[in-house]
C-alpha positions as CSV (number, residue, x, y, z in Angstrom):
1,X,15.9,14.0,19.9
2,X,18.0,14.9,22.8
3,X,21.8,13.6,23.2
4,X,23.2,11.9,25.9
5,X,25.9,13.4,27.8
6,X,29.4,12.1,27.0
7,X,30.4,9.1,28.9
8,X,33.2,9.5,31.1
9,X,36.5,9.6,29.6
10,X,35.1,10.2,25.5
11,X,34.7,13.1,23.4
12,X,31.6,13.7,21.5
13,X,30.9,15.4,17.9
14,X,28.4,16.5,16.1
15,X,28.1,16.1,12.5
16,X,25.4,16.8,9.6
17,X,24.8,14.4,7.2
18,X,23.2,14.6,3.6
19,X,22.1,11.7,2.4
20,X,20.1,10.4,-0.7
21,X,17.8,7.2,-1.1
22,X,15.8,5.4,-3.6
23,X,12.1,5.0,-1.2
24,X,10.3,2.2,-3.0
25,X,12.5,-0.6,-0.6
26,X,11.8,0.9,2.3
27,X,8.7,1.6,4.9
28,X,9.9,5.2,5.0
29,X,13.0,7.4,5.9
30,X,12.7,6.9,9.9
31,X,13.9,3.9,11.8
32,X,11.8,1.0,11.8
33,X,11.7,-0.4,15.4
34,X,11.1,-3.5,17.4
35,X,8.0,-5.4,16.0
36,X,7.2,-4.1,12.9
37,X,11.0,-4.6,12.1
38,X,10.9,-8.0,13.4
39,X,8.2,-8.5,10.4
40,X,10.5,-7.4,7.5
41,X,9.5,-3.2,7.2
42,X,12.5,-0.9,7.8
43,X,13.9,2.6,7.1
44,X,16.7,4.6,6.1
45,X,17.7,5.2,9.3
46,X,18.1,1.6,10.0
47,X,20.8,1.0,7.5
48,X,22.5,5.0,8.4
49,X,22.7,3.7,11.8
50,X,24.0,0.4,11.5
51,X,26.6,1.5,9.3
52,X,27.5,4.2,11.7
53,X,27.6,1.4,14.5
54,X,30.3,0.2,13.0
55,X,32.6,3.1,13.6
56,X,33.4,1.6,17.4
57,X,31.5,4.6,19.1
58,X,31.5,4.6,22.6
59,X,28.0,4.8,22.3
60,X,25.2,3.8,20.4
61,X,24.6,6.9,17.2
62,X,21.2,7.7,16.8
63,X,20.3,9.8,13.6
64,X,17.8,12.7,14.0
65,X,16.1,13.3,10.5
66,X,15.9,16.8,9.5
67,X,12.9,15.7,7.0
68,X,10.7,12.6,7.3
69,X,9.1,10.8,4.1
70,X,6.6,8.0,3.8
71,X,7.1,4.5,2.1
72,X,7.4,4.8,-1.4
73,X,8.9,8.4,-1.3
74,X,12.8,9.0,-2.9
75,X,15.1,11.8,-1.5
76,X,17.7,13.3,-3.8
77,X,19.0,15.1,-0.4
78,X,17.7,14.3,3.5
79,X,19.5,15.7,6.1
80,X,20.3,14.4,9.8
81,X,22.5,15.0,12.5
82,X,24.4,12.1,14.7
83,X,26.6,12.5,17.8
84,X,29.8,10.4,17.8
85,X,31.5,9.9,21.1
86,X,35.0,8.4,20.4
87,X,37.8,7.5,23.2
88,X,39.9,10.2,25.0
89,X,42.7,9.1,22.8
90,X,40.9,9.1,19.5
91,X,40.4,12.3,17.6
92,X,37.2,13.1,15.9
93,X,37.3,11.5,12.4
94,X,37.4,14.2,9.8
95,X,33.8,15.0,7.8
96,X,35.5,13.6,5.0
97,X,36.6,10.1,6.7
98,X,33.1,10.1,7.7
99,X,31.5,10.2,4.8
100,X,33.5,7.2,3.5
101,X,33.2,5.4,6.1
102,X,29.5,5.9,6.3
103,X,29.5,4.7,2.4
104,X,31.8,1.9,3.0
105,X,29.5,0.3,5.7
106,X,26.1,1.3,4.1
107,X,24.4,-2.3,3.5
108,X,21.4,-1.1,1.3
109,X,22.6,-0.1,-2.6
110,X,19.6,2.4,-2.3
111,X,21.3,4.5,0.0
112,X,24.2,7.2,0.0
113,X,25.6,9.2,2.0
114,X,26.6,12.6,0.3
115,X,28.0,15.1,2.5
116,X,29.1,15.6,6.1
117,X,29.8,18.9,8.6
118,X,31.1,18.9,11.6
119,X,28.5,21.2,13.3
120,X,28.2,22.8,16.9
121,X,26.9,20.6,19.5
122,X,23.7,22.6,19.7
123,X,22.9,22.7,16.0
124,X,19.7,20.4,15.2
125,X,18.6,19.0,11.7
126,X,15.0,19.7,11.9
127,X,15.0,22.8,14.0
128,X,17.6,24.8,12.2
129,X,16.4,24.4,8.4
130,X,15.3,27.5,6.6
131,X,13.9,25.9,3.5
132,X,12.8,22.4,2.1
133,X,12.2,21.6,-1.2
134,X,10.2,18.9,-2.7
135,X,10.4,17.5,-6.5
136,X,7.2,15.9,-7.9
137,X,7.2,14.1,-11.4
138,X,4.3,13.5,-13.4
139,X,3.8,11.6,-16.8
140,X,1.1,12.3,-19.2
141,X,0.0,9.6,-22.0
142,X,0.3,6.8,-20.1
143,X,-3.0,5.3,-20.5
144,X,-1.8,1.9,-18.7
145,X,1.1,1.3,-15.8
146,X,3.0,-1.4,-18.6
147,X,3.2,1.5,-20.8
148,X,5.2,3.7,-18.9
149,X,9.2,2.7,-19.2
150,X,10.3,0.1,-16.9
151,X,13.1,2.9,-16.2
152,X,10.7,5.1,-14.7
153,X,8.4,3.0,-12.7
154,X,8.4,4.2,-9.5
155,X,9.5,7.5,-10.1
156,X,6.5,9.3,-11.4
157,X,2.9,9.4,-11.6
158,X,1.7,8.3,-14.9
159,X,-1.2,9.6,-15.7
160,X,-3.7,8.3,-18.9
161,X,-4.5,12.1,-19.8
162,X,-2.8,13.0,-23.0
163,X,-2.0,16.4,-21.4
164,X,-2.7,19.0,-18.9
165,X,-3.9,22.7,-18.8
166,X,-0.7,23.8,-17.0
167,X,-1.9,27.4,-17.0
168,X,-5.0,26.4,-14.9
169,X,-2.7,24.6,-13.0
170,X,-0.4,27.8,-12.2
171,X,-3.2,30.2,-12.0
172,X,-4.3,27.2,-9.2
173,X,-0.7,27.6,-7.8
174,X,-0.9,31.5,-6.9
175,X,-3.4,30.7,-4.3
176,X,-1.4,28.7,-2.4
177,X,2.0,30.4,-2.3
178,X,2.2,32.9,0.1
179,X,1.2,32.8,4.1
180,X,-1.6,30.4,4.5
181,X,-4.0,28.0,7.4
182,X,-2.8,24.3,5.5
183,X,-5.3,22.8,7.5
184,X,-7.0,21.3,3.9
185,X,-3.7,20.4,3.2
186,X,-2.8,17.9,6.4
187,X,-3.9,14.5,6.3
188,X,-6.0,13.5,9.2
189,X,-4.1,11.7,12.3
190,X,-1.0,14.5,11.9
191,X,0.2,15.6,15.7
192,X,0.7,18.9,14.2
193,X,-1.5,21.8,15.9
194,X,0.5,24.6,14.1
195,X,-1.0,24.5,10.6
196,X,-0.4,28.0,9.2
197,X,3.0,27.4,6.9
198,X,4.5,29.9,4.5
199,X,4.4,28.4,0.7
200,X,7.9,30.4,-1.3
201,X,7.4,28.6,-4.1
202,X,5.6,26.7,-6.6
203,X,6.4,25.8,-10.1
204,X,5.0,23.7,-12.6
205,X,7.9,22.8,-15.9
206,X,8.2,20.3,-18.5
207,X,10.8,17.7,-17.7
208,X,13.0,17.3,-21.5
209,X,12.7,13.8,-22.6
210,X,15.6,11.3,-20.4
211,X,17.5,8.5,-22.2
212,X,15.4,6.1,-21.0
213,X,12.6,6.5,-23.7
214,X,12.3,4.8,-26.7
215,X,11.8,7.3,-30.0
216,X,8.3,6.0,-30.0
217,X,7.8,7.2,-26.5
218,X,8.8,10.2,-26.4
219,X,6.5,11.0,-29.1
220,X,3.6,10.0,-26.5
221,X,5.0,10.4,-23.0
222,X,5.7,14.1,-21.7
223,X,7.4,14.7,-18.1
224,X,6.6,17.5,-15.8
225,X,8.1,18.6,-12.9
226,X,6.4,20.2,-10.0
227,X,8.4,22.2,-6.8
228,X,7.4,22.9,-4.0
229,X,9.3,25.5,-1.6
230,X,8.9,26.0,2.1
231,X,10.9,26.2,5.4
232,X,8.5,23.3,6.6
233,X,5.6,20.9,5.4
234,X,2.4,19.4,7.3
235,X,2.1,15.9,6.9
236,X,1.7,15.0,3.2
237,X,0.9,18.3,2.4
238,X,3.0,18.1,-0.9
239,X,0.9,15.1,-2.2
240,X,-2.3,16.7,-1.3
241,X,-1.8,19.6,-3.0
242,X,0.0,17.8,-6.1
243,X,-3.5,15.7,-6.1
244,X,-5.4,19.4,-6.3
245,X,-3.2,20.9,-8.8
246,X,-3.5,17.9,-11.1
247,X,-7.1,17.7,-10.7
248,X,-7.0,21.3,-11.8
249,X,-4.9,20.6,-15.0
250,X,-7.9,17.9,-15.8
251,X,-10.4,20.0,-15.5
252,X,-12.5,18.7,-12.4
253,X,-11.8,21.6,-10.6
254,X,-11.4,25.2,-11.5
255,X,-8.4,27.7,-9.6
256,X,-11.2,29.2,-7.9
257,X,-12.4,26.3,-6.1
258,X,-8.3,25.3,-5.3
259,X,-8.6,28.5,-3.3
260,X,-12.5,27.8,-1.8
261,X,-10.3,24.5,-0.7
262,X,-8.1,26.1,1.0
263,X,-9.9,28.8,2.9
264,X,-12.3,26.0,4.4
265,X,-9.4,25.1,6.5
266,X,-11.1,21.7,6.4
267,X,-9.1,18.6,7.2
268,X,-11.7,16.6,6.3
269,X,-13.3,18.1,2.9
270,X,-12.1,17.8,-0.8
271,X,-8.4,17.4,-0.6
272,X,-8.7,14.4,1.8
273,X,-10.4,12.1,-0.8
274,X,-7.8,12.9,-3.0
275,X,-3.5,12.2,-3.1
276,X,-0.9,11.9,-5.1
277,X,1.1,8.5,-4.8
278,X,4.3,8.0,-2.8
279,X,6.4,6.9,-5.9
280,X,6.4,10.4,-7.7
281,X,7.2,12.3,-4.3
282,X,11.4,13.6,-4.3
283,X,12.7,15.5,-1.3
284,X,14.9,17.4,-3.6
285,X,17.1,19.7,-0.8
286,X,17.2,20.9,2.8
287,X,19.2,24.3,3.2
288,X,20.4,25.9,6.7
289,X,20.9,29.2,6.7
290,X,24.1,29.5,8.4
291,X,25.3,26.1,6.2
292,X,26.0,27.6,2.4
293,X,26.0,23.7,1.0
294,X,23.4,23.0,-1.7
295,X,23.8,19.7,-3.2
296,X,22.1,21.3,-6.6
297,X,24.5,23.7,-6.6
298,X,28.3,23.5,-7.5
299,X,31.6,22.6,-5.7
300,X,32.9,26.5,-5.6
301,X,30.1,27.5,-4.6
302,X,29.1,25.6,-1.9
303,X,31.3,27.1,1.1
304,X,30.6,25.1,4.1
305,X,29.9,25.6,7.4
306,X,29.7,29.5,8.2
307,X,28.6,29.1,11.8
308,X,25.3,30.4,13.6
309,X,25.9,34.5,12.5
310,X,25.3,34.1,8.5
311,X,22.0,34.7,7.6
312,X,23.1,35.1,3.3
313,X,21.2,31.7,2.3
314,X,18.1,32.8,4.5
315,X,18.4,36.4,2.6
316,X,18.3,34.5,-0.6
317,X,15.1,32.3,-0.2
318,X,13.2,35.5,1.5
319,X,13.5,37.2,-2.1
320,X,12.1,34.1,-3.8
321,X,9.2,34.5,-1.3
């Protein structure tokens, strides 16, 4: 999204804002706009721009999403930037003041805002990330949904297996990190033309047992967490592939075929029928290379804004590659 010029007698900054939301309320991360919002479905960015409406700008702040997530998904960090054209008179609010505000006018409990930069005026929150990461939660021994804790609906995929053949699962996985065609991987419909992405990471763990299981659960329900790591997605390409990798870990497909899947480079074969639902979908981080700010990572040392010349976080991912 391009900016508008700075009306006569304003000044105009940039900022970066992290953000996190809960997605089951909302019909995604991206503004909801005349009809459909007129029928109840909105976004995240409804609610981040209101609230930033109500800073006075000189004129109207429109958010541009670094990441975009479907209904039902959660984000533990989103990025976006936002141009805010004050008065002559009135200095820029600091990134600090901003992210109160932001918080203090935020009308959706599902919503906050983490962190904000001031940024140069050319810097974009799509365009400029070097890595995403995306968080995807399973639970095993669930044999119905009113099993699983009330705690945790929403936030996983429960399946009724009593366990999965994680090693098949991670043999599965080294077929897809690496430089690949996606193609399997993008739902049908996506704009995208581009469809060869570089996969960094995957990684399948057990999640330890939360407080919110009874000792009579946790004797039946097991967590596992599964990460994916890339500079960009194709449209629901996470899900898709969570869908393969689980239906390697119950056996109805094999690692080989996970990698016949993928060379087919066909939108419309195996992986289509098949998705993993919204609910267990996180985006977990989005990381600029010449930003050193990691919300997993701690105050000292997350260092701010470095300006366009540092290339240390994008040195960092390239080894995990």
């Amino acid at each position: 999204m391009g900016s508008a010029a700075p009306a006569a007698g304003s000044l105009r900054a940039r900022y970066l804002v992290y953000f996190q939301y809960r997605g089951t309320d909302f019909n995604g991360v991206v503004a909801v706009r005349g009809a459909q919002r007129a029928v109840g479905a909105v976004g995240v960015q409804n609610f981040l721009e209101e609230a930033a409406e109500r800073l006075n700008p000189v004129v109207p702040i429109k958010f541009t999403i670094s990441s975009r997530t479907d209904a039902g998904v959660h984000a533990l960090s989103n990025a976006a930037h936002m141009d805010v054209q004050r008065r002559a008179d009135q200095l820029p609010l600091s990134p600090e003041v901003m992210t109160k505000a932001l918080n203090t006018h935020l009308k959706h409990p599902a919503i906050r805002v983490l962190q904000t930069f001031r940024v140069p005026g050319d810097f974009h929150a799509r365009h400029a990330a070097t890595s995403r990461t995306y968080l995807y939660r399973l639970a095993t021994g669930c044999p119905t949904y009113n099993q699983l804790s009330v705690f945790e609906r929403d936030r996983c995929w429960a399946l009724r297996a009593e366990c999965l053949d994680v090693a098949a699962m991670q043999e599965a996985a080294q077929h897809l990190i690496g430089t690949h065609d996606f193609s399997a991987f993008q739902s049908a419909g996506s704009p995208t033309t581009r469809t060869v992405r570089t996969l960094r990471v995957v990684s399948i763990v057990p999640e330890p047992a939360g407080p919110f299981l009874l000792p009579q659960e946790s004797r039946r329900l097991r967590f596992w967490n599964m990460e994916f790591e890339s500079q960009s997605f194709l449209y629901r390409q996470v899900r898709r592939m969570t869908a393969v990798l689980v239906a390697v870990g119950l056996g109805a497909l094999t690692p080989a075929q996970v990698k016949a899947i993928l060379e087919s480079r066909d939108p419309m074969g195996w992986s289509q029928t098949c998705m993993a639902p919204a609910q267990g979908l996180f985006l977990k981080s989005v990381l600029y290379g010449s930003l050193e700010w990691n919300p997993a990572s701690t105050q000292e040392e997350n260092q701010g804004f470095q300006g366009q010349g540092s290339h240390r976080s994008n040195q960092r991912l390239e080894a995990r590659a």
